[in-house]
VOVEX-539453 format. One record per residue (C-alpha): residue number from 1; residue in three letters; y, x, z. Coordinates in nm, 2 decimals, decimal comma, always signed. Example, Ala and Ser with C-alpha at 12.3 -4.5 7.8 and 13.67 -1.06 7.14 Angstrom:
REM residues 2
<site 1; "ala"; <-0,45; +1,23; +0,78>>
<site 2; "ser"; <-0,11; +1,37; +0,71>>
This chain:
REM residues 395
<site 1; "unk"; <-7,12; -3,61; +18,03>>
<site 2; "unk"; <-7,10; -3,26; +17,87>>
<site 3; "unk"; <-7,40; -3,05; +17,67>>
<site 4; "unk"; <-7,48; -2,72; +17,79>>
<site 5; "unk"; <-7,69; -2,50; +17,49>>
<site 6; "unk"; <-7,86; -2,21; +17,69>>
<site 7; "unk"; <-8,00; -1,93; +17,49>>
<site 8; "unk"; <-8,25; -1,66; +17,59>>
<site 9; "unk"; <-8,26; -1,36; +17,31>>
<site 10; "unk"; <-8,52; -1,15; +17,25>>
<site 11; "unk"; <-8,62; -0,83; +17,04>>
<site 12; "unk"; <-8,81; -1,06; +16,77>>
<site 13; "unk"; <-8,71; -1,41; +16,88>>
<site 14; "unk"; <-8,43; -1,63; +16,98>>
<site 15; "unk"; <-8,51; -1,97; +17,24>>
<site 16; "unk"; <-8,29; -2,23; +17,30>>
<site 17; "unk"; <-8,23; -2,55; +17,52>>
<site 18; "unk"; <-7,97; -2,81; +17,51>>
<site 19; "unk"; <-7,91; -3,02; +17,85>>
<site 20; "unk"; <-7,72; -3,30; +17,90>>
<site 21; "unk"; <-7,54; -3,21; +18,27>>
<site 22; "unk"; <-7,35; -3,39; +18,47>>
<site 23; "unk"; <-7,08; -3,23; +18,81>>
<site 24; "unk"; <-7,25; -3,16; +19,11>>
<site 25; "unk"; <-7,61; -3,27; +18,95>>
<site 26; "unk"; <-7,94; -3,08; +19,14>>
<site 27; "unk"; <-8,09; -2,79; +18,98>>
<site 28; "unk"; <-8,42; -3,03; +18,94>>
<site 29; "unk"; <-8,20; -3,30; +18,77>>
<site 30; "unk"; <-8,09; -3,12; +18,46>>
<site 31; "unk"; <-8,28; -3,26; +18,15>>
<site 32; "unk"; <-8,33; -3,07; +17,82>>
<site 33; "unk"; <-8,29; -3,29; +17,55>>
<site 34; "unk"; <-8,50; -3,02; +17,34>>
<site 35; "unk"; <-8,57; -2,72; +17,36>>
<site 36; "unk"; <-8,73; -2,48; +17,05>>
<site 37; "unk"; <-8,69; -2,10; +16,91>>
<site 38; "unk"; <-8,74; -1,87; +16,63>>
<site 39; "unk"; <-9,00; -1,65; +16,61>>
<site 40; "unk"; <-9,06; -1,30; +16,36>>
<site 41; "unk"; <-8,64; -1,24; +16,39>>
<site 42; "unk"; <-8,68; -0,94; +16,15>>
<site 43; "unk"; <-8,99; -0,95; +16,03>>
<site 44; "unk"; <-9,10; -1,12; +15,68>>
<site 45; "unk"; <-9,22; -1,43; +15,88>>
<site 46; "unk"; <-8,97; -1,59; +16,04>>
<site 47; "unk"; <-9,02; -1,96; +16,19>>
<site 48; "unk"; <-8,89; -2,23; +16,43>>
<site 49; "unk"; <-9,02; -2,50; +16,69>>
<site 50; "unk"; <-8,83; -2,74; +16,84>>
<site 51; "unk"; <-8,95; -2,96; +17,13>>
<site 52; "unk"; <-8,82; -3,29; +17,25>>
<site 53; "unk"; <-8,73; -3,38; +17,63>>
<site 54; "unk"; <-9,11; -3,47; +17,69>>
<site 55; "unk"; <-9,26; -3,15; +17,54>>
<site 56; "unk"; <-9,35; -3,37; +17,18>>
<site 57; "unk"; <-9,32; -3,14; +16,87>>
<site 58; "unk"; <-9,06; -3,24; +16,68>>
<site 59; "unk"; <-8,89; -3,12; +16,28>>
<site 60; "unk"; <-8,63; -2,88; +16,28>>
<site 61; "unk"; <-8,36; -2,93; +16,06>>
<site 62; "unk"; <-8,25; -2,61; +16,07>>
<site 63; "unk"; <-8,30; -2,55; +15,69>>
<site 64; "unk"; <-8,58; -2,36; +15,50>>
<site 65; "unk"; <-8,61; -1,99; +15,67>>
<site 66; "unk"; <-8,53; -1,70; +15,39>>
<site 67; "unk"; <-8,80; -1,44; +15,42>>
<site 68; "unk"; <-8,61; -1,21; +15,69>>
<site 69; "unk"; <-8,39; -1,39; +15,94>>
<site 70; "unk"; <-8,19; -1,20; +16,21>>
<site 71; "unk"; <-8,04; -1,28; +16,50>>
<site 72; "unk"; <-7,68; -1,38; +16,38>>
<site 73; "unk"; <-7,86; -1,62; +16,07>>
<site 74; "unk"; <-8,07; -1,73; +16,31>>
<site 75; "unk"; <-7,69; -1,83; +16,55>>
<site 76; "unk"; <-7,53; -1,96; +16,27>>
<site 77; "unk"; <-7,79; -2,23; +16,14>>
<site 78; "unk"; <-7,83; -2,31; +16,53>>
<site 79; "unk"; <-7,52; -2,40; +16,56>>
<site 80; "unk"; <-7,44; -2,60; +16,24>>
<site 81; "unk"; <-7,77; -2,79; +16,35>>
<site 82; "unk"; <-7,63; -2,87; +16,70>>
<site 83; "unk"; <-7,25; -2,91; +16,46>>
<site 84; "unk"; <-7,41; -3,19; +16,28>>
<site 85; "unk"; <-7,55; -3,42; +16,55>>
<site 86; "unk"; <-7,22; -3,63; +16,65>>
<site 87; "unk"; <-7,39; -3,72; +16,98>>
<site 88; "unk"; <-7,33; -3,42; +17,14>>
<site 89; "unk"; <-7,05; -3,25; +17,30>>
<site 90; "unk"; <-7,08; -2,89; +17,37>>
<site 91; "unk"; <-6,90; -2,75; +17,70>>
<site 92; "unk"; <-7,05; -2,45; +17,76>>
<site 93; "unk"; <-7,32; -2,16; +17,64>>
<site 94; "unk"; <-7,53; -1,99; +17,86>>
<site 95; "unk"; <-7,70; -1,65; +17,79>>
<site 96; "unk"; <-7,96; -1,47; +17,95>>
<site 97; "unk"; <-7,88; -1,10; +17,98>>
<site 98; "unk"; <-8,08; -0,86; +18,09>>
<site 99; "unk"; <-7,88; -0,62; +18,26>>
<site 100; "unk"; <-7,56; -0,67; +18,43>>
<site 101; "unk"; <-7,55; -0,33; +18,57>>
<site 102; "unk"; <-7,40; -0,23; +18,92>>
<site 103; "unk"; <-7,13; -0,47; +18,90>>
<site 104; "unk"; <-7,22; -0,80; +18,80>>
<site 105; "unk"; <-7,45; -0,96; +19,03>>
<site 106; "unk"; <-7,32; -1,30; +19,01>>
<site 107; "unk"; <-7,28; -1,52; +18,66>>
<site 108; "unk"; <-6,96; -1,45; +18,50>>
<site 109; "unk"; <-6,76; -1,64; +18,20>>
<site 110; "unk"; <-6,76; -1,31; +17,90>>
<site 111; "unk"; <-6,46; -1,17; +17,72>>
<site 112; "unk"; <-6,44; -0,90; +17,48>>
<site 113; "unk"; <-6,42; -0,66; +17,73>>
<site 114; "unk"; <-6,72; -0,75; +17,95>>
<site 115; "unk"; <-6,91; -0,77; +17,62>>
<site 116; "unk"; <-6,81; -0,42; +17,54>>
<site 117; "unk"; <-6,92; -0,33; +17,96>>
<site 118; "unk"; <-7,26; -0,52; +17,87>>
<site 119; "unk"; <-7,32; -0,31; +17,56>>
<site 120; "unk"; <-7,28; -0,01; +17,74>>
<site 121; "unk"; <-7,60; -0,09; +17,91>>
<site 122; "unk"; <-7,78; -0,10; +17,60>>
<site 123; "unk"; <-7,99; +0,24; +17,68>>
<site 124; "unk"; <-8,15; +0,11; +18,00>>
<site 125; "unk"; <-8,30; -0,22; +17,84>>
<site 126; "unk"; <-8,34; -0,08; +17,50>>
<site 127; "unk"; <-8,57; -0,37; +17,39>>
<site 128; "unk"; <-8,34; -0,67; +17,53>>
<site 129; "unk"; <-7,99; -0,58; +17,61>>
<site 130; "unk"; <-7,85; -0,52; +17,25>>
<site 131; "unk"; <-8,00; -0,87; +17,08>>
<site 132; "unk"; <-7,93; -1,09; +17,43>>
<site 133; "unk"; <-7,54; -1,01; +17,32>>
<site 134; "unk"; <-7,63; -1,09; +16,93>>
<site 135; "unk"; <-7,58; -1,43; +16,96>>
<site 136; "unk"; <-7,26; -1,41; +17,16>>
<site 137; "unk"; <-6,98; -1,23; +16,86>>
<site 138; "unk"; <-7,11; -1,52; +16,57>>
<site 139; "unk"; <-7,09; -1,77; +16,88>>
<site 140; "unk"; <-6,75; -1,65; +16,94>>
<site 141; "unk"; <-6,65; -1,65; +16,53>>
<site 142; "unk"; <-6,79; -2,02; +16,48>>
<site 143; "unk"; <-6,63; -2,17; +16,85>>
<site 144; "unk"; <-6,42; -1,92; +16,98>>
<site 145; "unk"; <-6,27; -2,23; +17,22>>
<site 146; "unk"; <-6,64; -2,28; +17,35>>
<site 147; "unk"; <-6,64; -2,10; +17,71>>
<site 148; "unk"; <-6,96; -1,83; +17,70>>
<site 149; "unk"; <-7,15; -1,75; +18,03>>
<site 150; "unk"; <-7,36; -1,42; +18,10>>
<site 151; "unk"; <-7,70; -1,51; +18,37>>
<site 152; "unk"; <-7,82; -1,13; +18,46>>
<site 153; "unk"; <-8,18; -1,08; +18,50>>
<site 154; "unk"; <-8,07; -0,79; +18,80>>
<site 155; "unk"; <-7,88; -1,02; +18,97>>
<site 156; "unk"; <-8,06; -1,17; +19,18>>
<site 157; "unk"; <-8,25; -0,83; +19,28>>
<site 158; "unk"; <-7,90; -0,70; +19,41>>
<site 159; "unk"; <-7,95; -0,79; +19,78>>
<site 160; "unk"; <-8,25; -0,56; +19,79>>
<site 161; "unk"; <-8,17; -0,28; +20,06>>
<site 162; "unk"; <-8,11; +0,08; +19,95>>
<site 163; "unk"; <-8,41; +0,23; +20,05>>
<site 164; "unk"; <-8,57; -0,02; +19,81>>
<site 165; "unk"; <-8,34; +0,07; +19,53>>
<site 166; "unk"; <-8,28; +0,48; +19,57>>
<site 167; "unk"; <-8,48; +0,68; +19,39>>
<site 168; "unk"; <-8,56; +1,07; +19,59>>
<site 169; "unk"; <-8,30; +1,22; +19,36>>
<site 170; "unk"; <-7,96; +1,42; +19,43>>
<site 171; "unk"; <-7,72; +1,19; +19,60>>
<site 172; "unk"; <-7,48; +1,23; +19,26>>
<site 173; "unk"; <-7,77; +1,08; +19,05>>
<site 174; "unk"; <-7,75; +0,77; +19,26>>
<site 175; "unk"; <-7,34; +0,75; +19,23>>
<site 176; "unk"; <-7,39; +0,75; +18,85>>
<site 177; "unk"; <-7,62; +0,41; +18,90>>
<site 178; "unk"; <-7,94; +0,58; +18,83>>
<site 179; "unk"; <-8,14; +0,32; +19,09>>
<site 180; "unk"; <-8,39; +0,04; +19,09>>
<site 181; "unk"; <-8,21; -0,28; +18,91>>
<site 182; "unk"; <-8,55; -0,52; +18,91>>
<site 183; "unk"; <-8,57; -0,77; +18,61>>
<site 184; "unk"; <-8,70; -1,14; +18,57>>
<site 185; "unk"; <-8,43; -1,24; +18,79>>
<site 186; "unk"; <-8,32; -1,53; +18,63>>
<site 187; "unk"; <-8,75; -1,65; +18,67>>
<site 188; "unk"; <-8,77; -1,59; +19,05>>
<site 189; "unk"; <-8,42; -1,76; +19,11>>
<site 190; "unk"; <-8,53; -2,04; +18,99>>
<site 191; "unk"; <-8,86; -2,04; +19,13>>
<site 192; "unk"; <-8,72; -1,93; +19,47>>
<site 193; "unk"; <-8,54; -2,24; +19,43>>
<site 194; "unk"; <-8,78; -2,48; +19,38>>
<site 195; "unk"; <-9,07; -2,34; +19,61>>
<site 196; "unk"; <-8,97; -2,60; +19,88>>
<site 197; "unk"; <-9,09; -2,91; +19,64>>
<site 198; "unk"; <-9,40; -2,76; +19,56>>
<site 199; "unk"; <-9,49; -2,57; +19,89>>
<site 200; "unk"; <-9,42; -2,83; +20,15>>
<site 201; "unk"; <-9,44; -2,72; +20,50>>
<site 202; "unk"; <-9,61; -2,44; +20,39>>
<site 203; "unk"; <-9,48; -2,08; +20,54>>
<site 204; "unk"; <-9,29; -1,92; +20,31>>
<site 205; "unk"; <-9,11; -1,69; +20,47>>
<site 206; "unk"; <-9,29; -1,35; +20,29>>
<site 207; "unk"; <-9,37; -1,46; +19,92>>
<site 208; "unk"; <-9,44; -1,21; +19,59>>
<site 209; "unk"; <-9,41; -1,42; +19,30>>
<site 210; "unk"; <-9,62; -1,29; +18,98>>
<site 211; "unk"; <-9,42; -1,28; +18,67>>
<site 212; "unk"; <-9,69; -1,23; +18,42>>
<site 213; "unk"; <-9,59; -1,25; +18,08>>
<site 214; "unk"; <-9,56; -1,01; +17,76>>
<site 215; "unk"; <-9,31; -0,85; +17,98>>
<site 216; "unk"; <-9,47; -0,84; +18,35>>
<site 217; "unk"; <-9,32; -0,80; +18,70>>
<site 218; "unk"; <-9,39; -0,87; +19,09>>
<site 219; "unk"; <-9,09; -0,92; +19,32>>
<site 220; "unk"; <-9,09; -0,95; +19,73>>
<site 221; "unk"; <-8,90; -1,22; +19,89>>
<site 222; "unk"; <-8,85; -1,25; +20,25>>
<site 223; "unk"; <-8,63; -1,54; +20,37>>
<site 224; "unk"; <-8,53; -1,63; +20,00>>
<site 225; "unk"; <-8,40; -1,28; +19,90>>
<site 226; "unk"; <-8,57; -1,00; +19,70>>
<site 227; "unk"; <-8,65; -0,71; +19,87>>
<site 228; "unk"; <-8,87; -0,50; +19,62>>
<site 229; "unk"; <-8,97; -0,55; +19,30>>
<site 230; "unk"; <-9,19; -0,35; +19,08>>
<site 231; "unk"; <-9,00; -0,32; +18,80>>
<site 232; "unk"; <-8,67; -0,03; +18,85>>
<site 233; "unk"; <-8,44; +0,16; +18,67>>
<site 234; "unk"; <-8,57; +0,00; +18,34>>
<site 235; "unk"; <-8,81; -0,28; +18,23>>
<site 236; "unk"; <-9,09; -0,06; +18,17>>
<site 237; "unk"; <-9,18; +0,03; +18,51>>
<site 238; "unk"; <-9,43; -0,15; +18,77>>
<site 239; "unk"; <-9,70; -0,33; +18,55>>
<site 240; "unk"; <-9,87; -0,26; +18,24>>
<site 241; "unk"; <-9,73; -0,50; +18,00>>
<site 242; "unk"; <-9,82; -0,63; +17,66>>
<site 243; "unk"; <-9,72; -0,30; +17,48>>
<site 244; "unk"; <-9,53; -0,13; +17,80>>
<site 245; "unk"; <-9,72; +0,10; +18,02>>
<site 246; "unk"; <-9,58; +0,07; +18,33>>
<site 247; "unk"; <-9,50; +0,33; +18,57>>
<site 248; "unk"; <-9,68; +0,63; +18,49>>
<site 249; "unk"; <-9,64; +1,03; +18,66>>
<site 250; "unk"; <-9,31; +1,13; +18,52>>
<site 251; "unk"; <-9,48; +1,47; +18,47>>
<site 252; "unk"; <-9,64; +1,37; +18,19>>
<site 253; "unk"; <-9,35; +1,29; +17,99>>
<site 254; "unk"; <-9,26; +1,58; +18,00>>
<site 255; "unk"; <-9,59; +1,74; +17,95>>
<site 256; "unk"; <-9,55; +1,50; +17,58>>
<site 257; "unk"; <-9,22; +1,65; +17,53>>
<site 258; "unk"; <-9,34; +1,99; +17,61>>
<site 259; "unk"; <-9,66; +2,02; +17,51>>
<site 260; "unk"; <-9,77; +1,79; +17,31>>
<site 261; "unk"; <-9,41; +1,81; +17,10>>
<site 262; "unk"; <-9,31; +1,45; +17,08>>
<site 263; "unk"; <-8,92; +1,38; +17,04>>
<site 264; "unk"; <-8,73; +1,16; +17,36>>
<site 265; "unk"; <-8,70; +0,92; +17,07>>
<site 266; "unk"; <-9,09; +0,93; +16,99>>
<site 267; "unk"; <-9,20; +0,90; +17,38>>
<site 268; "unk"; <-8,96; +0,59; +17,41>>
<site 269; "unk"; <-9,16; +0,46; +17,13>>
<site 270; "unk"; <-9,50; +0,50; +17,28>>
<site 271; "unk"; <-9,42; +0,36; +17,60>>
<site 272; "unk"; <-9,22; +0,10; +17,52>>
<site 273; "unk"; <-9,43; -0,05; +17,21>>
<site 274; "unk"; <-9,76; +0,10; +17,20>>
<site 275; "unk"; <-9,88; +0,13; +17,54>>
<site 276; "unk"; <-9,98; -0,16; +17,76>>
<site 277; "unk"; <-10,27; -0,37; +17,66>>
<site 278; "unk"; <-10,22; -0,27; +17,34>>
<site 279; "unk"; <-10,25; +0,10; +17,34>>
<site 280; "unk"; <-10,55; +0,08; +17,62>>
<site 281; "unk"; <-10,73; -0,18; +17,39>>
<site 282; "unk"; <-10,69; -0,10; +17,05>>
<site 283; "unk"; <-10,68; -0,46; +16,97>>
<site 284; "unk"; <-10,42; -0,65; +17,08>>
<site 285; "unk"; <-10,14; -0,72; +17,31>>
<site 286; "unk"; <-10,23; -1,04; +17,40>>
<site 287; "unk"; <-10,42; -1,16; +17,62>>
<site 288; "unk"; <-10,52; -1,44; +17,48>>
<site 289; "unk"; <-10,68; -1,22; +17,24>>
<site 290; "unk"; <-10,80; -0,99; +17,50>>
<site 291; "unk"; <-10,97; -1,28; +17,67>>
<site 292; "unk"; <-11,15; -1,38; +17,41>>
<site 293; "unk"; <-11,28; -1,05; +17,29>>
<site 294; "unk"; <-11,67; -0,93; +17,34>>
<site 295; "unk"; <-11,50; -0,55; +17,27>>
<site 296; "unk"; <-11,56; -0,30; +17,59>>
<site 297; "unk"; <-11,23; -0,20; +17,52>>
<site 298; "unk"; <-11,10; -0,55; +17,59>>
<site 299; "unk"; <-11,24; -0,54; +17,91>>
<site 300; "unk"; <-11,09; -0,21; +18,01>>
<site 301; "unk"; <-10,79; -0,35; +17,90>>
<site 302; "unk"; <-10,72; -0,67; +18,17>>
<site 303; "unk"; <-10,94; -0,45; +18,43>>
<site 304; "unk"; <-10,71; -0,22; +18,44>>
<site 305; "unk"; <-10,41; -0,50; +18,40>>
<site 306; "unk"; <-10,59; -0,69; +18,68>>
<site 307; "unk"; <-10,62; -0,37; +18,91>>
<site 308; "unk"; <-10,22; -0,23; +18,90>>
<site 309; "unk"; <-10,14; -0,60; +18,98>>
<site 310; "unk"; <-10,34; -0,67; +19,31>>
<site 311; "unk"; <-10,26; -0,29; +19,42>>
<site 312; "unk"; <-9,88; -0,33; +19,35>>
<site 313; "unk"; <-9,92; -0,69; +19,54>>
<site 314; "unk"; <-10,07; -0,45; +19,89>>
<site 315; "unk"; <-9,74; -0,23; +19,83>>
<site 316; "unk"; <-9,55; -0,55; +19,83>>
<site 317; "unk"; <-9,69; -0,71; +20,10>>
<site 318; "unk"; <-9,62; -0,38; +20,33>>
<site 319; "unk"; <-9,29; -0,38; +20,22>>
<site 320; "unk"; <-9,26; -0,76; +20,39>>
<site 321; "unk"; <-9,44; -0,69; +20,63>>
<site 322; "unk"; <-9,71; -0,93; +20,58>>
<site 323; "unk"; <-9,78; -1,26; +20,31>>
<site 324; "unk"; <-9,76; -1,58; +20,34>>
<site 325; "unk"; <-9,79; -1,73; +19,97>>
<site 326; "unk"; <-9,90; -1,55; +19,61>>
<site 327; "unk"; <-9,71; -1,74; +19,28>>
<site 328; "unk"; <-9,80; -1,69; +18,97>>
<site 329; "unk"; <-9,54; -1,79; +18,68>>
<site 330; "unk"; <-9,52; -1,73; +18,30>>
<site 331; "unk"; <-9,74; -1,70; +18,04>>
<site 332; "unk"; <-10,01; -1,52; +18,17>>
<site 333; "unk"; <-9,98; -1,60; +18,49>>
<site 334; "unk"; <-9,96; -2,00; +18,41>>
<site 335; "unk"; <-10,24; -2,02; +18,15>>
<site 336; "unk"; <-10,47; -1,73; +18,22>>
<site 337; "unk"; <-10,72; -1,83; +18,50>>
<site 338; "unk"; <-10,96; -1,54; +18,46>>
<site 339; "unk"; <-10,68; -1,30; +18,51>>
<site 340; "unk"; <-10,56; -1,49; +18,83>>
<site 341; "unk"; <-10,92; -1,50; +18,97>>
<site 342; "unk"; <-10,94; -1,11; +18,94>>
<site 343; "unk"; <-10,60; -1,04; +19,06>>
<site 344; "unk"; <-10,71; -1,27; +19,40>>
<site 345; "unk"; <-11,01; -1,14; +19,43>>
<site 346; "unk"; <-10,83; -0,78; +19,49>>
<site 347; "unk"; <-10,58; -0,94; +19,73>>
<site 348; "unk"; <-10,86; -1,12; +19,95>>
<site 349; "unk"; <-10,80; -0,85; +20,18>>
<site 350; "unk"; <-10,48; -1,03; +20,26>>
<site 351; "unk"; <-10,64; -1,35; +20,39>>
<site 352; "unk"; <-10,66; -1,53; +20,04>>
<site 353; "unk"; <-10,91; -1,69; +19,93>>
<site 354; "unk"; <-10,96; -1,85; +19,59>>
<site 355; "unk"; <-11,06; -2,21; +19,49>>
<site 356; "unk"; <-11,22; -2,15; +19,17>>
<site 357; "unk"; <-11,24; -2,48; +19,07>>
<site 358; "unk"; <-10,86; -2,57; +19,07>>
<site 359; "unk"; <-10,82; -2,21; +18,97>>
<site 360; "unk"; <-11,00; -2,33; +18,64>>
<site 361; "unk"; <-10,82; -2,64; +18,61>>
<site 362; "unk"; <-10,51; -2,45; +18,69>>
<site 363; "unk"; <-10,45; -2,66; +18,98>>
<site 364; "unk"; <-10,06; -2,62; +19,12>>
<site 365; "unk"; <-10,27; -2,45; +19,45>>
<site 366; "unk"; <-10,55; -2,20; +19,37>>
<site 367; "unk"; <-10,61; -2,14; +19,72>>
<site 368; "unk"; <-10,90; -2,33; +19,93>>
<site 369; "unk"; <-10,75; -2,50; +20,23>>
<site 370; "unk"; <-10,80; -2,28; +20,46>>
<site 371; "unk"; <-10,70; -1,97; +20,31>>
<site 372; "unk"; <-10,47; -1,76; +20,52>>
<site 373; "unk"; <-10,24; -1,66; +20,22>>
<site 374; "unk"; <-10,18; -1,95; +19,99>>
<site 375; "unk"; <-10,22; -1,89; +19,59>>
<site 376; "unk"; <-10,03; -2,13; +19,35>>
<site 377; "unk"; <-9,91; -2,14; +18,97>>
<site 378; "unk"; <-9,60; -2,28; +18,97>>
<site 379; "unk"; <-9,42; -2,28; +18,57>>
<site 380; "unk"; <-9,12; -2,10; +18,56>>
<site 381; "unk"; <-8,75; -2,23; +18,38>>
<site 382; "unk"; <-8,56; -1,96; +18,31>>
<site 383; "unk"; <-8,35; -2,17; +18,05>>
<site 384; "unk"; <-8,30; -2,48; +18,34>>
<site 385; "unk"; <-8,16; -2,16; +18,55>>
<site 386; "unk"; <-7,92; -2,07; +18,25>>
<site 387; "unk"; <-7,77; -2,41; +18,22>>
<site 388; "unk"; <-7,75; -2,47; +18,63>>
<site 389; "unk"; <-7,54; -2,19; +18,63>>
<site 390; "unk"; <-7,35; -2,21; +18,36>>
<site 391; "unk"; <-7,24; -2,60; +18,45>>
<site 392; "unk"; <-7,12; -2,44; +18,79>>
<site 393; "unk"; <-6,74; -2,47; +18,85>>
<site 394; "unk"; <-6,56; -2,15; +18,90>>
<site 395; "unk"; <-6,84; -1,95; +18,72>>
């Protein structure tokens, strides 16, 4: 038996999983033996969690946090944690990466030179791509014999067909790689995966699965591929998000630049990190916090969130030519019933009809019986997808 460590970097915070894997062992089987992160990566309140293989909280040896922590301090006492523990034996690291481009649509094994490829797709996930390859050079310092394996959030996105993918620009454009990419790839892999255990003999030929989140996205799936997705070029179209706004007319970018005199550098900032529930609210951009407010502007907030999501769900569904199941994965879309109840209620048009009851109880199905579209929440594993891949032979 081997130990897989998967790690999924963000802009402020770094998870991790180790799994204990075994040849030839079903996506279903793989067991974390913990799983934990740390949170406020460069910001002056760092801290770390750590979770056992049933989900109990457990201490983290990791040793007291210093007052800033970065990405690469944050590596390095990782790994002399994991270093320490004689029990394990470390085959293989997987990474989630955001972006693998036109090229990669598949896992791949990294070397300097793919790194380098990876990096060069910094610009078109400005918030992600540059700190999911942070981990990988002190990884590489520390155990350079330890194989390293890139997951791509686009891959799985790359059987959409062109006309999903092509934006109406000059055919040159489109050479360059200036299409649709999709993200959350990794999350509706794995889900895709595992619909057949929780759907039964349900249909599931036409499904959109909700990736609601901090980061937010809808993908189309017809016969176990994606076929459209919400989210394109970058990760800030589709959805408004916690602090992204979504796709917006690209006129008035330039009506910022233009009139209202903002730098490129100034607009990325607004859209990227003070937009989304944030910017419409004033108050927060979670919505947790939203939820839980009495503030009109709250309300405006996750009406409008609410809204964009059953309308891009109708665009969806045209683009399969019909649904046959609704998912709803991640944070929001797990734990949030109110925001699940408005969403269906837009989307009864379709044939779907809510149980508010196990809606409440955030019952696996959400739909009543005899609901023409079914509605579920089904928890997404974007880590369990890391390490599957990552144990694969040949990868």
């Amino acid at each position: 038996m081997s130990d897989i460590l998967t790690l999924n970097s963000g802009s402020s915070s770094l998870k991790f999983a180790l799994y204990a894997a075994q040849p030839g062992q079903a996506l279903a089987d793989l067991t974390p033996r913990c799983r934990g992160q740390f949170a406020g990566l460069g910001t002056a309140t760092p801290g770390v969690q750590l979770h056992d293989a049933r989900g109990q909280s457990r201490d983290a040896d990791l040793g007291a946090l210093p007052e800033r922590l970065d990405h690469r301090d944050a590596t390095t006492r990782l790994l002399a944690w994991i270093d320490a523990m004689p029990e394990l034996e470390l085959a293989v690291v997987g990474h989630r990466v955001v972006h693998g481009g036109q090229r990669y649509h598949r896992p791949v094994v990294l070397t300097p030179a793919i790194v380098d490829e990876l990096e060069a797709l910094n610009s078109l996930a400005p918030l992600h791509q540059h700190f999911c390859l942070a981990p990988v050079a002190r990884l590489a310092e520390r155990h350079p014999e330890l194989p390293q394996v890139a997951c791509f959030d686009t891959a799985f996105h790359a059987t959409q067909p062109d006309v999903a993918r092509h934006f109406a620009l000059p055919r040159e454009f489109t050479a360059r790689g200036l299409i649709r990419y999709g993200f959350h790839g990794l999350s509706y892999d794995y889900l895709n995966r595992v619909l057949p255990q929780h759907l039964g003999d349900a249909p599931r030929e036409r499904v959109i699965i909700a990736h609601l989140g901090n980061g937010a996205s809808l993908c189309a799936i017809r016969d176990g591929q994606s076929v459209a997705s919400t989210m394109g070029f970058t990760a800030i179209e589709g959805l408004p998000m916690g602090t992204r706004s979504g796709s917006l007319d690209p006129g008035l970018v330039l009506h910022l630049i233009h009139e209202e005199g903002m730098s490129a550098e100034a607009v990325g900032d607004l859209l990227y990190k003070r937009s989304g529930l944030l910017g419409v609210s004033g108050i927060s951009s979670d919505m947790r916090d939203l939820l839980a407010s009495p503030a009109p502007e709250a309300r405006e907030a996750i009406d409008l969130y609410t809204y964009r999501a059953a309308r891009e769900i109708g665009s969806l569904a045209a683009a399969l030519g019909g649904l046959d199941q609704l998912v709803f994965t991640a944070g929001i879309g797990e734990h949030a019933a109110p925001v699940r109840e408005a969403i269906c209620r837009g989307c009864d048009w379709l044939g779907l009809s809510l149980d508010d009851a196990a809606n409440r109880r955030h019952a696996r199905r959400i739909s009543t019986a005899d609901s023409r579209v079914g509605a579920w929440v089904i928890p997404t594993d974007e880590e369990r997808m890391i390490a599957w891949y990552s144990r694969q032979p040949g990868v």
